[in-house]
N, CA and C of each residue as an Amber inpcrd file, in Angstrom:
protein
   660
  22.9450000 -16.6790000  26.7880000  22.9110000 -15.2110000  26.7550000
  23.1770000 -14.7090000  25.3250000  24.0040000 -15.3660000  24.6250000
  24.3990000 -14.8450000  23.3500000  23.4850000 -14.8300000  22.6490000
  22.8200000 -15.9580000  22.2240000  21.3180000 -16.5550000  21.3440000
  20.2990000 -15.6940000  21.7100000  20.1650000 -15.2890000  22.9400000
  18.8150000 -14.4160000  22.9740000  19.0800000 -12.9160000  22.9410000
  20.5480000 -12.3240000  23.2440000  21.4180000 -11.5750000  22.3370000
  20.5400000 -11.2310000  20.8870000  21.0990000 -12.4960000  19.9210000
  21.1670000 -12.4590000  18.7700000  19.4010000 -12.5200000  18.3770000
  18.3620000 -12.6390000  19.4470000  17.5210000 -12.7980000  19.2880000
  16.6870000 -11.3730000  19.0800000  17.0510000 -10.6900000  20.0920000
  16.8380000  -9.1180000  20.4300000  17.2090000  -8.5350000  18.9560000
  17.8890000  -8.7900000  18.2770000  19.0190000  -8.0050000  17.3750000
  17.9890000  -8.1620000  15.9620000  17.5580000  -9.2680000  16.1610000
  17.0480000  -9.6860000  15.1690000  15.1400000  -9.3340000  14.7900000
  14.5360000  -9.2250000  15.9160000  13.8550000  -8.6690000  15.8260000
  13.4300000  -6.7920000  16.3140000  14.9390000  -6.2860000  16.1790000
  15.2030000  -5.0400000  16.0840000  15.0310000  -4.5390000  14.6560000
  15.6110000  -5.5920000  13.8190000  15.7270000  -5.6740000  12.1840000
  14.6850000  -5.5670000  11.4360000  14.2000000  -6.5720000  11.9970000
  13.1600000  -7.8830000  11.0960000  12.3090000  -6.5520000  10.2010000
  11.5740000  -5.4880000  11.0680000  11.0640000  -4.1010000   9.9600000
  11.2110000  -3.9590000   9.0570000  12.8400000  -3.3410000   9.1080000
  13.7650000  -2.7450000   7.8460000  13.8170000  -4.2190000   6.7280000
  14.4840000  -5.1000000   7.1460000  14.5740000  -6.0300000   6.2550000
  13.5000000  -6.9340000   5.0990000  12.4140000  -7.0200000   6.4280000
  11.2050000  -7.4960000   5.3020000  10.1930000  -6.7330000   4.9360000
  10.2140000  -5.5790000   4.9170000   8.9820000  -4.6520000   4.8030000
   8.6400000  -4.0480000   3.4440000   9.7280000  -3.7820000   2.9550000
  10.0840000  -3.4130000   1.8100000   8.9440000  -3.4010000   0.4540000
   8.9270000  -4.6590000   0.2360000   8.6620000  -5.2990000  -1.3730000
   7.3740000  -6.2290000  -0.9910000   6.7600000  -6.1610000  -2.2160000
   5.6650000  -7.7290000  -2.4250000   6.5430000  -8.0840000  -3.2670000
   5.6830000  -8.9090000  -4.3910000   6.5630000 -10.1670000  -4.5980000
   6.6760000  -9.7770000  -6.5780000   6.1240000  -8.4780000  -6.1990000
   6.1170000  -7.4300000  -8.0280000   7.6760000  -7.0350000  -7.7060000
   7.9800000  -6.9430000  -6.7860000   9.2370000  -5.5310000  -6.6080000
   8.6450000  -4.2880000  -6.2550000   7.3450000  -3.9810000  -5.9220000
   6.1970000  -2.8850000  -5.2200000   6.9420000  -2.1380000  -4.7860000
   7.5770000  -0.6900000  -4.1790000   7.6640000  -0.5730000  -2.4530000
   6.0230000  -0.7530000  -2.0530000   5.9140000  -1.1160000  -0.8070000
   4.6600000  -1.0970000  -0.5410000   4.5090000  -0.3020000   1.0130000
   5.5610000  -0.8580000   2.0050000   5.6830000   0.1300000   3.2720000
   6.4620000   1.3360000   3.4760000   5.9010000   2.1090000   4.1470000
   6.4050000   2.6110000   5.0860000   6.2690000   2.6940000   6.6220000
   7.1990000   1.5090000   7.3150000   6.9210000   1.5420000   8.3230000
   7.3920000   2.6520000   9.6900000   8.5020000   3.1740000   8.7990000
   9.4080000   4.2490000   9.9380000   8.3610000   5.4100000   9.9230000
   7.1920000   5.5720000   8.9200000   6.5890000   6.6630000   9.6810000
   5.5140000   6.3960000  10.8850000   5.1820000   5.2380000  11.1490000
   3.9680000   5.1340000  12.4100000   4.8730000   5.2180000  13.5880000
   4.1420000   5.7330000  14.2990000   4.6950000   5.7280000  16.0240000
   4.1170000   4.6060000  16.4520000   3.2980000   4.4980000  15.9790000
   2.7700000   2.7210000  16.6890000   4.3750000   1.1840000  16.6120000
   4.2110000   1.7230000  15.1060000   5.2990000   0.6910000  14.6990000
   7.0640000   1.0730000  15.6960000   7.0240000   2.1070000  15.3320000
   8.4620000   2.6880000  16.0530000   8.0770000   2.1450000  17.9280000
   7.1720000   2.0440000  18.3700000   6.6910000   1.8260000  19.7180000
   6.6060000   1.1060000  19.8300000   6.2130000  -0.3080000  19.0960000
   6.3370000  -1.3150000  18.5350000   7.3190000  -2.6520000  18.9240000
   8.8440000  -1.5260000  17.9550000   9.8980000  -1.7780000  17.9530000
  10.8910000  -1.9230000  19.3480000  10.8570000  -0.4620000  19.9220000
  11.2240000  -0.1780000  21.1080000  10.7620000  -1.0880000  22.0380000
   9.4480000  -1.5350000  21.9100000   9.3010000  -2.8960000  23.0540000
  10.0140000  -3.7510000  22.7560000   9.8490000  -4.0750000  21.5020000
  10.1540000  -5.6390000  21.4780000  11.8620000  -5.5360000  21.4860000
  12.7610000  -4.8050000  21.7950000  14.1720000  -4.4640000  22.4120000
  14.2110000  -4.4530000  23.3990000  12.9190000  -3.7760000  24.4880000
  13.3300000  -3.6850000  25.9630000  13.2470000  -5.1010000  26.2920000
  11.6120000  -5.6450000  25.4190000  11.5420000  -7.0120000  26.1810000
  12.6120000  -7.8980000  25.7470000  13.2000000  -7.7920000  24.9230000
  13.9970000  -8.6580000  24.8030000  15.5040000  -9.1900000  26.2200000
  15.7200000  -7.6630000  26.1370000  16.7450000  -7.5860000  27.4570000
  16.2080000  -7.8680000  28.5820000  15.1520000  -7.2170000  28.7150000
  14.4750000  -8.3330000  29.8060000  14.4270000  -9.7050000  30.3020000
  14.2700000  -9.7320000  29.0440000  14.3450000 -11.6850000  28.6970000
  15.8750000 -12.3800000  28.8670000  16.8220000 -11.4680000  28.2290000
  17.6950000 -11.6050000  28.1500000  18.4510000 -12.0120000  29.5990000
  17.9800000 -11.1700000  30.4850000  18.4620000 -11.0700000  31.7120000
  17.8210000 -12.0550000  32.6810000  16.3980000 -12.3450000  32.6410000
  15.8620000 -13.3390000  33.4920000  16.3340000 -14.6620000  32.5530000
  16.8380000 -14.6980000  31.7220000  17.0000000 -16.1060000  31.1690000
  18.6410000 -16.1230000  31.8720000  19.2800000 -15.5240000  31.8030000
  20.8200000 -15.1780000  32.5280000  20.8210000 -15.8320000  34.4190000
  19.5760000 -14.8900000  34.6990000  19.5490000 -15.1500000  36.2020000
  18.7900000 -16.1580000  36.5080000  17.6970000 -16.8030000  36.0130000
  17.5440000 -18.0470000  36.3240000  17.1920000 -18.8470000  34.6970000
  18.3580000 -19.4900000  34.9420000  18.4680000 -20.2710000  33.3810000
  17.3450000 -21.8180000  33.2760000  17.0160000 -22.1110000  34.9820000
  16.0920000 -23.5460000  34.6730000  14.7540000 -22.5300000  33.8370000
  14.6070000 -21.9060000  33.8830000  13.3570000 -21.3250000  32.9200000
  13.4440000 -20.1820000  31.4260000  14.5610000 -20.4150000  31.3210000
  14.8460000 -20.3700000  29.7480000  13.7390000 -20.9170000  28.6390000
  13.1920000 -22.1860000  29.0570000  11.8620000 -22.2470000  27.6100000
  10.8760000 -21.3700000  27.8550000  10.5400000 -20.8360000  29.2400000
   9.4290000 -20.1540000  29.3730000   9.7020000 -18.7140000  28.7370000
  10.7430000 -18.0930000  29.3500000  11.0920000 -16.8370000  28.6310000
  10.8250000 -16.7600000  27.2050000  11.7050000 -17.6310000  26.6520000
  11.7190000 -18.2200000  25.1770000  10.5060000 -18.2490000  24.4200000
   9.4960000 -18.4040000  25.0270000   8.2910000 -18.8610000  24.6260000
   7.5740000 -17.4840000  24.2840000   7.6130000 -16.8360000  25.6700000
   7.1780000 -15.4140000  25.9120000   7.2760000 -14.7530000  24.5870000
   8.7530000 -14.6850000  24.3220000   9.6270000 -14.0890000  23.4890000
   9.0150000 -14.0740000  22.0690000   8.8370000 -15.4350000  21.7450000
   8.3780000 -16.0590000  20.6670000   6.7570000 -15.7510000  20.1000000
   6.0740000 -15.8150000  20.7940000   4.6520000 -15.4370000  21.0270000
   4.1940000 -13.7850000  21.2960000   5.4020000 -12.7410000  21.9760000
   5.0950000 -11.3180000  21.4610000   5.5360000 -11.2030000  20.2350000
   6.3920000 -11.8070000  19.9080000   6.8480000 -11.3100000  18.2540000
   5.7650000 -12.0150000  17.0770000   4.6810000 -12.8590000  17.4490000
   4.2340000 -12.9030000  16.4930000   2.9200000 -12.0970000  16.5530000
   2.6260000 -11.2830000  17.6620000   1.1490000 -10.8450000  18.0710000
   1.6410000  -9.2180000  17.3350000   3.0730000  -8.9310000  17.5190000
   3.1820000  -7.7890000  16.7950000   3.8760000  -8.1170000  15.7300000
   3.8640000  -9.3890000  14.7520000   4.2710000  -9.4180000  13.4730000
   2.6590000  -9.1840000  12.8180000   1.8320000  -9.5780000  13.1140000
   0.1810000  -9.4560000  12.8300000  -0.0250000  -7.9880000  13.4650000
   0.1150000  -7.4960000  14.1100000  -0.2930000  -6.1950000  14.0710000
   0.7580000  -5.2460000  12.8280000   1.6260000  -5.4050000  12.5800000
   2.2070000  -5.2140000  11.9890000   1.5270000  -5.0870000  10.3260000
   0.7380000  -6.1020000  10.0560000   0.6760000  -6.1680000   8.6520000
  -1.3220000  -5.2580000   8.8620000  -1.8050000  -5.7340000  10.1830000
  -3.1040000  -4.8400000  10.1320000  -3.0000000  -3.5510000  10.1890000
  -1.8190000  -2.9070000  10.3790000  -1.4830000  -1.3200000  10.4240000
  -0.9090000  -0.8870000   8.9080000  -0.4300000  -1.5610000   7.9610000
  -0.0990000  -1.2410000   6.9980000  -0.9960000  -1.4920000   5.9670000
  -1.8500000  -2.2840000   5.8070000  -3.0590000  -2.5460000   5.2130000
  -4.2860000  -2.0280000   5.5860000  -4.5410000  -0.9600000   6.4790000
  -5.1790000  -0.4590000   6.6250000  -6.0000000   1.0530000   5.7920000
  -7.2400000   0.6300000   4.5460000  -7.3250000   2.1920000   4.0050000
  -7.7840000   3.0960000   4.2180000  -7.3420000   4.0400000   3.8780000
  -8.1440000   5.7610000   4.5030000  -8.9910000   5.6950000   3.7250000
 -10.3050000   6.3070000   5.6020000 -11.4930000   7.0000000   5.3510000
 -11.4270000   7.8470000   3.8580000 -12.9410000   7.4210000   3.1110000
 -13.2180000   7.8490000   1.9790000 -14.0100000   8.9070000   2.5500000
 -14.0670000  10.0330000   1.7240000 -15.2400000  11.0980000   2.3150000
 -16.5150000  10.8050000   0.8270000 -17.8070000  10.7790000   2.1880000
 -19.1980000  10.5510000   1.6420000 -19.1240000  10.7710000   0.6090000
 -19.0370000  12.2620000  -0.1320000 -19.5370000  12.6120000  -1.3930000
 -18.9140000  12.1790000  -2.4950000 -17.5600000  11.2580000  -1.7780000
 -16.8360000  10.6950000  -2.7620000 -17.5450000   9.6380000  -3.0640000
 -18.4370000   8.7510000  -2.1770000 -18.3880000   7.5500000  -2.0140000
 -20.0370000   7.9810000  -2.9850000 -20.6480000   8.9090000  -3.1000000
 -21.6950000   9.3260000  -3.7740000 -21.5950000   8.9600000  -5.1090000
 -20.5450000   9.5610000  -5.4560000 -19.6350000  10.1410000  -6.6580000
 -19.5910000   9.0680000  -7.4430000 -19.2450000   8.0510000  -6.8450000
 -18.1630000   6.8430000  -7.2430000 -18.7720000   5.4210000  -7.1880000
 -20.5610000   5.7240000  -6.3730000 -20.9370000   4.6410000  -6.4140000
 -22.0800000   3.9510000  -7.9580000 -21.6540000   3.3300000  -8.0410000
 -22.3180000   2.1380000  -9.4590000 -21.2750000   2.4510000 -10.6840000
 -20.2060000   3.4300000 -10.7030000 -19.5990000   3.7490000 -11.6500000
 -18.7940000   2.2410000 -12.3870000 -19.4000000   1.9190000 -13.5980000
 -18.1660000   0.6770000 -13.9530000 -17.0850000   1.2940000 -13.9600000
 -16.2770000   0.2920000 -13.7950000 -14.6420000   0.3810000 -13.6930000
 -13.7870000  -0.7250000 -13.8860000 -13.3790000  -1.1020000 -14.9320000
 -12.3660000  -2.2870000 -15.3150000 -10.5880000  -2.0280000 -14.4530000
 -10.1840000  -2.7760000 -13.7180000  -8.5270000  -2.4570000 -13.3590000
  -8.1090000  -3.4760000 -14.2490000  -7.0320000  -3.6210000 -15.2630000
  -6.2340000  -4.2860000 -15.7450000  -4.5680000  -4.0410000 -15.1620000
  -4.4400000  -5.1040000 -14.5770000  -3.2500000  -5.3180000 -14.0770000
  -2.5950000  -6.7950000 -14.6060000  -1.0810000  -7.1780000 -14.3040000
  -0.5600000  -7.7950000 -14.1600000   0.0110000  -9.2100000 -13.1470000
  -0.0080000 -10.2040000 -13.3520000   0.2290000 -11.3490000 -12.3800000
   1.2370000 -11.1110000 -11.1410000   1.1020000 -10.9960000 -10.3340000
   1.6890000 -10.6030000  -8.8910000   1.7030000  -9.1340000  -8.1590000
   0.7830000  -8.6930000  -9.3770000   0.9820000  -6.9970000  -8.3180000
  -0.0460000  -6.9740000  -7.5080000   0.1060000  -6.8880000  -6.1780000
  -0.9550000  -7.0480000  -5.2940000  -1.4390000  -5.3760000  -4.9940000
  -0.4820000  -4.0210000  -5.3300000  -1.1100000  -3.2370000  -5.0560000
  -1.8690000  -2.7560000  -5.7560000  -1.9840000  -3.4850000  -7.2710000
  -3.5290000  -3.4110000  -7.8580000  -4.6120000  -4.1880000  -7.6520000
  -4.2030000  -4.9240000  -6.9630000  -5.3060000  -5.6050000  -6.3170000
  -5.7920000  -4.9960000  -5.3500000  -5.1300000  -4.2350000  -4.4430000
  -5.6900000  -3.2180000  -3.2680000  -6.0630000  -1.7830000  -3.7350000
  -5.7360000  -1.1930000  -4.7560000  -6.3600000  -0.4000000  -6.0240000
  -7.8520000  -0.5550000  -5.6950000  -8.2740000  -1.8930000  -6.4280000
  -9.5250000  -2.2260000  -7.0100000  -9.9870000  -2.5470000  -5.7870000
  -9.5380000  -3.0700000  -5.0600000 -10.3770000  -3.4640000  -3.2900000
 -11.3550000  -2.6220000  -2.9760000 -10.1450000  -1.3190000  -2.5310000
 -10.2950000   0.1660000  -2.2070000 -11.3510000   0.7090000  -2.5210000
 -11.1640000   0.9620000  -4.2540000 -12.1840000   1.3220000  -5.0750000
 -13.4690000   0.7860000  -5.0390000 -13.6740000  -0.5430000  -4.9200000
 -14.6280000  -1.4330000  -4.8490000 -15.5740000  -0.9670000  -4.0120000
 -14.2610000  -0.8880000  -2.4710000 -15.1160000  -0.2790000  -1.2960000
 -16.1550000   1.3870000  -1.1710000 -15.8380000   1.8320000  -2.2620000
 -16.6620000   2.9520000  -2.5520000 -17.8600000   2.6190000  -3.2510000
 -18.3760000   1.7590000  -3.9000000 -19.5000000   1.3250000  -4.3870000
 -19.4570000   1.1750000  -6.3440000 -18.4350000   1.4310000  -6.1090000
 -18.0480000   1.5200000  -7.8750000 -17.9980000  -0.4200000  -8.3720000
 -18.7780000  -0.5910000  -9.4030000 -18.6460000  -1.8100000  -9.7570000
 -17.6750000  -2.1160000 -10.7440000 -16.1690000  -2.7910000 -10.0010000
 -15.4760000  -3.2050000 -10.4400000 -15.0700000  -4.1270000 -10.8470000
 -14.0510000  -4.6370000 -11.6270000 -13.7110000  -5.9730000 -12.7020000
 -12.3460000  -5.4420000 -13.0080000 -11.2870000  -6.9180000 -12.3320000
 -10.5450000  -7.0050000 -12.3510000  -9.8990000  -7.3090000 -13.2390000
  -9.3510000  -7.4610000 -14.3670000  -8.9300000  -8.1440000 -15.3360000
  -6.8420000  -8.4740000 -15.4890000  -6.7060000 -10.0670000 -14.8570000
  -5.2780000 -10.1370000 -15.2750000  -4.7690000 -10.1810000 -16.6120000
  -3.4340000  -9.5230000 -16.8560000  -3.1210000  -9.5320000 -18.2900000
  -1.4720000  -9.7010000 -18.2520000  -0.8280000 -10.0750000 -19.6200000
   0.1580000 -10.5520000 -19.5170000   1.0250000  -8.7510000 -19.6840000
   2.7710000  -8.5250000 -18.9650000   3.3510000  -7.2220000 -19.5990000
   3.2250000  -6.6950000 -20.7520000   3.1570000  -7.8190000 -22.1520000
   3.0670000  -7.5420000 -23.1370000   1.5530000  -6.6460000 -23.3600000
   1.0470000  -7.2830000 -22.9580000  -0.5320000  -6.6420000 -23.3420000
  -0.9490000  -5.6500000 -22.6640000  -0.4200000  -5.5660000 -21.3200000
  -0.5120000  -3.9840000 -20.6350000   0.4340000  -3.3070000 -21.5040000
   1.6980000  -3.3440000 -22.0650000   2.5300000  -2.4580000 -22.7950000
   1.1860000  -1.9800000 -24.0130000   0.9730000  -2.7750000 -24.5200000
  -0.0140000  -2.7470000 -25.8540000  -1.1390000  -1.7160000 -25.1630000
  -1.8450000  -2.1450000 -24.4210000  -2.8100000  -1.0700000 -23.8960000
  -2.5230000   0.3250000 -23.4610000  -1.7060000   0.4460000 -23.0230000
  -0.9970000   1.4990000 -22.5250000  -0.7310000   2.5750000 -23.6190000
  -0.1840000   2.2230000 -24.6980000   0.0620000   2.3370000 -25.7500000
  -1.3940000   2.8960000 -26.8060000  -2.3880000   2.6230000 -26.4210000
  -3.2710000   2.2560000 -27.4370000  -3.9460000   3.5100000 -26.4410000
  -3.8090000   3.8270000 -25.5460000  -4.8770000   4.1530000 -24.7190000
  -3.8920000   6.1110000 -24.4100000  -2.7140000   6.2160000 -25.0600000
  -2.2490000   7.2060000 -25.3500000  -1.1420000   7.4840000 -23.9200000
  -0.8660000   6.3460000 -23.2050000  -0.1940000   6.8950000 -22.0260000
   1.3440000   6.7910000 -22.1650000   2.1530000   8.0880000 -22.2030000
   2.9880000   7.7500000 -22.6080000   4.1230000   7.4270000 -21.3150000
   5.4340000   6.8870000 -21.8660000   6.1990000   6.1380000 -20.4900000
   5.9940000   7.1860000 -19.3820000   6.6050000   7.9990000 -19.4920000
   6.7220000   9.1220000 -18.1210000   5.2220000   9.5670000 -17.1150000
   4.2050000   8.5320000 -18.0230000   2.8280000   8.8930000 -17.0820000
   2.5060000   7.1650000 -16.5630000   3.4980000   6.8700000 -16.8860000
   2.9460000   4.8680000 -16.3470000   3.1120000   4.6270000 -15.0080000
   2.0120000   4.3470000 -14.3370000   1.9160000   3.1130000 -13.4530000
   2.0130000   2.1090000 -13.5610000   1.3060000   0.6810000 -12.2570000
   1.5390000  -0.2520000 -12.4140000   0.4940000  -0.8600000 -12.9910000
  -0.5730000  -0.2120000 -13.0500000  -1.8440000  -0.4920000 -13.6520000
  -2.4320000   0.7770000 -14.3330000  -3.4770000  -0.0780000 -14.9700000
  -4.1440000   0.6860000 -16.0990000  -5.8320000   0.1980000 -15.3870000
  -6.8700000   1.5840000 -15.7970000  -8.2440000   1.4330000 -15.5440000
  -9.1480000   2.4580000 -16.6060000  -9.9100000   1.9060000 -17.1680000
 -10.9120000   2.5400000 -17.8120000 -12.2270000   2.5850000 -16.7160000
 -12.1600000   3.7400000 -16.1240000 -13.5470000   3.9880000 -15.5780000
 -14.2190000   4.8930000 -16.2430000 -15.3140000   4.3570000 -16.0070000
 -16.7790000   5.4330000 -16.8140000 -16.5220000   5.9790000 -18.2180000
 -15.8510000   5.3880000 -19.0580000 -15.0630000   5.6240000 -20.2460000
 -13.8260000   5.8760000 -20.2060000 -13.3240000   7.0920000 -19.0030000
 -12.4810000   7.5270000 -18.9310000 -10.8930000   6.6520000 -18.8480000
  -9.6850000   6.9130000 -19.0830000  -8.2990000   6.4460000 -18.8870000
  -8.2140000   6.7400000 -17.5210000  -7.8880000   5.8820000 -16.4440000
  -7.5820000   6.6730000 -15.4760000  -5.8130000   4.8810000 -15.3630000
  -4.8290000   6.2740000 -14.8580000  -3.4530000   5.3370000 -15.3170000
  -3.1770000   5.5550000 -13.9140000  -2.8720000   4.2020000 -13.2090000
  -2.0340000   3.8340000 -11.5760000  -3.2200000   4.7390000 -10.1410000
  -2.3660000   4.9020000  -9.1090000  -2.8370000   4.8760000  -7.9750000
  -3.9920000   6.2970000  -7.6970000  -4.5720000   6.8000000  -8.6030000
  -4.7050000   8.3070000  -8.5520000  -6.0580000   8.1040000  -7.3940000
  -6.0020000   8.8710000  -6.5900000  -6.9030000   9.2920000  -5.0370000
  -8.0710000   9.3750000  -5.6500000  -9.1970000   8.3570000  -4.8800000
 -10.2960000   8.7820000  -5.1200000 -11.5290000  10.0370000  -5.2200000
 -10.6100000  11.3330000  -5.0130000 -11.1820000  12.4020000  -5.0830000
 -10.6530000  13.0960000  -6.1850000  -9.9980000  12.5930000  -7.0370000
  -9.2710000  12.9710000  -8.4290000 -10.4650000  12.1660000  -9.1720000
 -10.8450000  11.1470000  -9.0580000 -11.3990000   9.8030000  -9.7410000
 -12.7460000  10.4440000  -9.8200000 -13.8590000  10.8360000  -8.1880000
 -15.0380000  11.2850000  -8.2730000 -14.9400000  12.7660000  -9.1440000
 -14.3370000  13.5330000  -9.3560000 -14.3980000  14.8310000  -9.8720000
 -13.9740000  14.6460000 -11.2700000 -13.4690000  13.4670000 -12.0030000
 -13.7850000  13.3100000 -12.9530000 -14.7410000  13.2480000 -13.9320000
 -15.3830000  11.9400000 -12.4800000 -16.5500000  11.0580000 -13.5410000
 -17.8620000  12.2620000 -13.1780000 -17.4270000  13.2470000 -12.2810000
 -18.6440000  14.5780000 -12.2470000 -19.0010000  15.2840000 -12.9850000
 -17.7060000  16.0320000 -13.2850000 -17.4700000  16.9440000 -14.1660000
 -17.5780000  16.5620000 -15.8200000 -16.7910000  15.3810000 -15.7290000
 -17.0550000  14.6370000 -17.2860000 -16.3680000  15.9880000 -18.4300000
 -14.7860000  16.1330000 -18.0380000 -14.3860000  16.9210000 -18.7520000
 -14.1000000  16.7450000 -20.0520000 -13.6380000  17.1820000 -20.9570000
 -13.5660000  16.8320000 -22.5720000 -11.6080000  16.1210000 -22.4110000
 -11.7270000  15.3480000 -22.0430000 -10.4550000  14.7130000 -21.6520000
 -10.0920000  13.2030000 -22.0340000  -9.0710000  12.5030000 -22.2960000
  -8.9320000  11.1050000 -22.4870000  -9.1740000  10.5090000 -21.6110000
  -8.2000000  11.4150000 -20.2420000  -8.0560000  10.6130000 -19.1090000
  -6.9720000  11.1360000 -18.2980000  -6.6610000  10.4570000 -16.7590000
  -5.6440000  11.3390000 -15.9570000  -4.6030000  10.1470000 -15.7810000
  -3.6700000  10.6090000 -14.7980000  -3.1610000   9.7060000 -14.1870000
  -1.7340000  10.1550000 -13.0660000  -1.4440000   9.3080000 -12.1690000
  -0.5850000   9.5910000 -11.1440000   0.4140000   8.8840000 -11.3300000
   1.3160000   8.9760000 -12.0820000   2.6390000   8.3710000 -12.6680000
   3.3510000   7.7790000 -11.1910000   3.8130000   6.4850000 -11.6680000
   4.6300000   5.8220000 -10.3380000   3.5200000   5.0600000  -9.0080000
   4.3720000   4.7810000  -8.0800000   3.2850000   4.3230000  -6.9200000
   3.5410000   5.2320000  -6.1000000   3.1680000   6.2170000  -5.6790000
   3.4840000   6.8210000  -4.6570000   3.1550000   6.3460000  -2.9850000
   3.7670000   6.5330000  -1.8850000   3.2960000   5.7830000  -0.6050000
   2.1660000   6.7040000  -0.2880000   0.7060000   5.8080000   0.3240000
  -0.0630000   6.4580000   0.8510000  -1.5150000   6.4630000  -0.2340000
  -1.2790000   6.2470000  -0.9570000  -2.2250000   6.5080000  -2.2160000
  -3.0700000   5.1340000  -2.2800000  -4.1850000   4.6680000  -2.6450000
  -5.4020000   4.2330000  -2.5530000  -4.3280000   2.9960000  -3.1250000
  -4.6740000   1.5710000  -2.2090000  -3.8370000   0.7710000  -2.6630000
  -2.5200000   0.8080000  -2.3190000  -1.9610000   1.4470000  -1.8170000
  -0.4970000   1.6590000  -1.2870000  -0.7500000   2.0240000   0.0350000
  -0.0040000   0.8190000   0.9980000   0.1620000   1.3640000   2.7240000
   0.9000000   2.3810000   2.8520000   0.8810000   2.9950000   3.8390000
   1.5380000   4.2190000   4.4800000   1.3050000   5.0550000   4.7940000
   1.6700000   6.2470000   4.9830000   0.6790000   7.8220000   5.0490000
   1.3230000   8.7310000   3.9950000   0.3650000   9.4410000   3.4590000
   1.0530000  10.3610000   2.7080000   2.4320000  11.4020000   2.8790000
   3.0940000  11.1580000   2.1360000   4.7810000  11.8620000   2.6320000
   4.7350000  13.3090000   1.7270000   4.1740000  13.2700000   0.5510000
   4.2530000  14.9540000   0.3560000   2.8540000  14.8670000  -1.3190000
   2.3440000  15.9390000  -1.5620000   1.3620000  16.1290000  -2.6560000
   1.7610000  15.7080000  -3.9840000   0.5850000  14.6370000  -4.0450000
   0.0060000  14.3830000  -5.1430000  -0.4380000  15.3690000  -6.0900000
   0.0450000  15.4430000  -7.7010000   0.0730000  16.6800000  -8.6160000
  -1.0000000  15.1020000  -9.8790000  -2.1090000  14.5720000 -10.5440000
  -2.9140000  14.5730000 -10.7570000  -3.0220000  15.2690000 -12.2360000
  -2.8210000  14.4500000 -13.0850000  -2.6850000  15.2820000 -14.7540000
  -2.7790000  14.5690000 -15.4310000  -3.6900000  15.4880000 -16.5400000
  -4.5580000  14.6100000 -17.6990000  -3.4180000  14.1500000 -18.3730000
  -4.0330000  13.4790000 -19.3320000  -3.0780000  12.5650000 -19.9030000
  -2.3040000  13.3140000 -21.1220000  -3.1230000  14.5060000 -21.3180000
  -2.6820000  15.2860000 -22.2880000  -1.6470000  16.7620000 -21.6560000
  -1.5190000  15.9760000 -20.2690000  -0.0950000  16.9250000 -19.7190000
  -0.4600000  18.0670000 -18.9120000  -2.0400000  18.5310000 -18.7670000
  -2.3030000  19.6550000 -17.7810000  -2.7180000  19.1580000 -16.6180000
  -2.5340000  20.4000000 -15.7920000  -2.8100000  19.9870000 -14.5120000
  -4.3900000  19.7550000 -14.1980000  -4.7060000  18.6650000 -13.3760000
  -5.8460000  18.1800000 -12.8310000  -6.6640000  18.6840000 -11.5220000
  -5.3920000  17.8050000 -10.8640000  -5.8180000  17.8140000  -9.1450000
  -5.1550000  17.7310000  -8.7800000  -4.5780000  18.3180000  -7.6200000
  -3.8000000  18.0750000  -6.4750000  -4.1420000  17.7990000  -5.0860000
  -3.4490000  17.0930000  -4.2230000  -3.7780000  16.2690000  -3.0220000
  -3.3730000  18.1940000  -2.0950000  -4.0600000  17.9500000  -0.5070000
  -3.2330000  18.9780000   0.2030000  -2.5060000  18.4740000   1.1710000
């Protein structure tokens, strides 16, 4: 009774504890905002006591419970990661906008949410190229390319000439390369949750500013 106790307890946790981080130091989830996930959770507590209790009242079938036990937690550890990796619908005229546009992402060795950046992007029709680079040489680019600390992401992208710095929404990105303003370039300082390349849902507006400090775009 105690062990499957401690079993319940543990995959009450398991969310909060590993959800957190990739392997950059990312945040990358937010899982407390899905109701799926929170619904999720709440099962896998009832079933547990469930379990808890038929393993109590008839103990010759303790491996079977056990098993049960073992086998929902991994069908919703995999749903788990297909709900957070999941990206938002692009709208058409974006995908208009944005398709054949070159686009270089230069990122760093282990950040995977520039790798889901460029995925994302990819998935709009924009022909992209990934390029890994060492901190030093993103510092150097960064640098060279006029972005100063308080506008840095985790990545850097030259699309269609333009600077475009970290996670900025592909409808900031198409109204760029449209308009083709007399500009260096934009960018969305930080990772924010929800943003192209980052799981989650959006928690509050994206503010979108050239690199020379005015305002761009904003998310609604």
């Amino acid at each position: 009774m105690k062990y499957i106790f401690l079993f319940a307890l543990t995959v009450m946790s398991s969310p909060v504890l590993v959800s957190a981080h990739d392997g950059s130091g990312h945040v990358e989830t937010a899982w407390y905002q899905d109701t799926v996930i929170l619904a999720t959770i709440v099962s896998f507590i009832v079933m547990s006591g469930a379990l808890a209790f038929m393993s109590y009242r008839f103990p010759q079938k303790r491996k079977v419970f056990a098993s049960i036990g073992i086998a929902s937690l991994l069908v919703g550890l995999v749903g788990f990661q297909v709900n957070q990796f999941t990206p938002a619908q692009v709208p058409e005229s974006v995908v208009a906008s944005l398709s054949g546009v070159p686009v270089t992402v230069y990122r760093t060795e282990g950040c995977s949410c520039c790798t889901g950046f460029a995925k994302e992007l990819e998935g709009t029709g924009a022909e992209v190229t990934v390029e890994t680079i060492t901190s030093a040489q993103m510092q150097e680019l960064k640098r060279t390319n006029g972005i100063a600390s308080e506008q840095e992401s985790c990545h850097t992208s030259i699309i269609d000439g333009y600077v475009v710095e970290g996670h900025v929404p592909f409808t900031a990105i198409a109204q760029l390369v449209e308009n083709r303003p007399d500009i260096s370039g934009i960018t969305l300082p930080g990772m924010p949750i929800g943003t192209p390349g980052m799981p989650g849902k959006q928690t509050e507006m994206y503010t979108v500013t050239t690199l020379e400090n005015e305002p761009f775009w904003q998310s609604s």
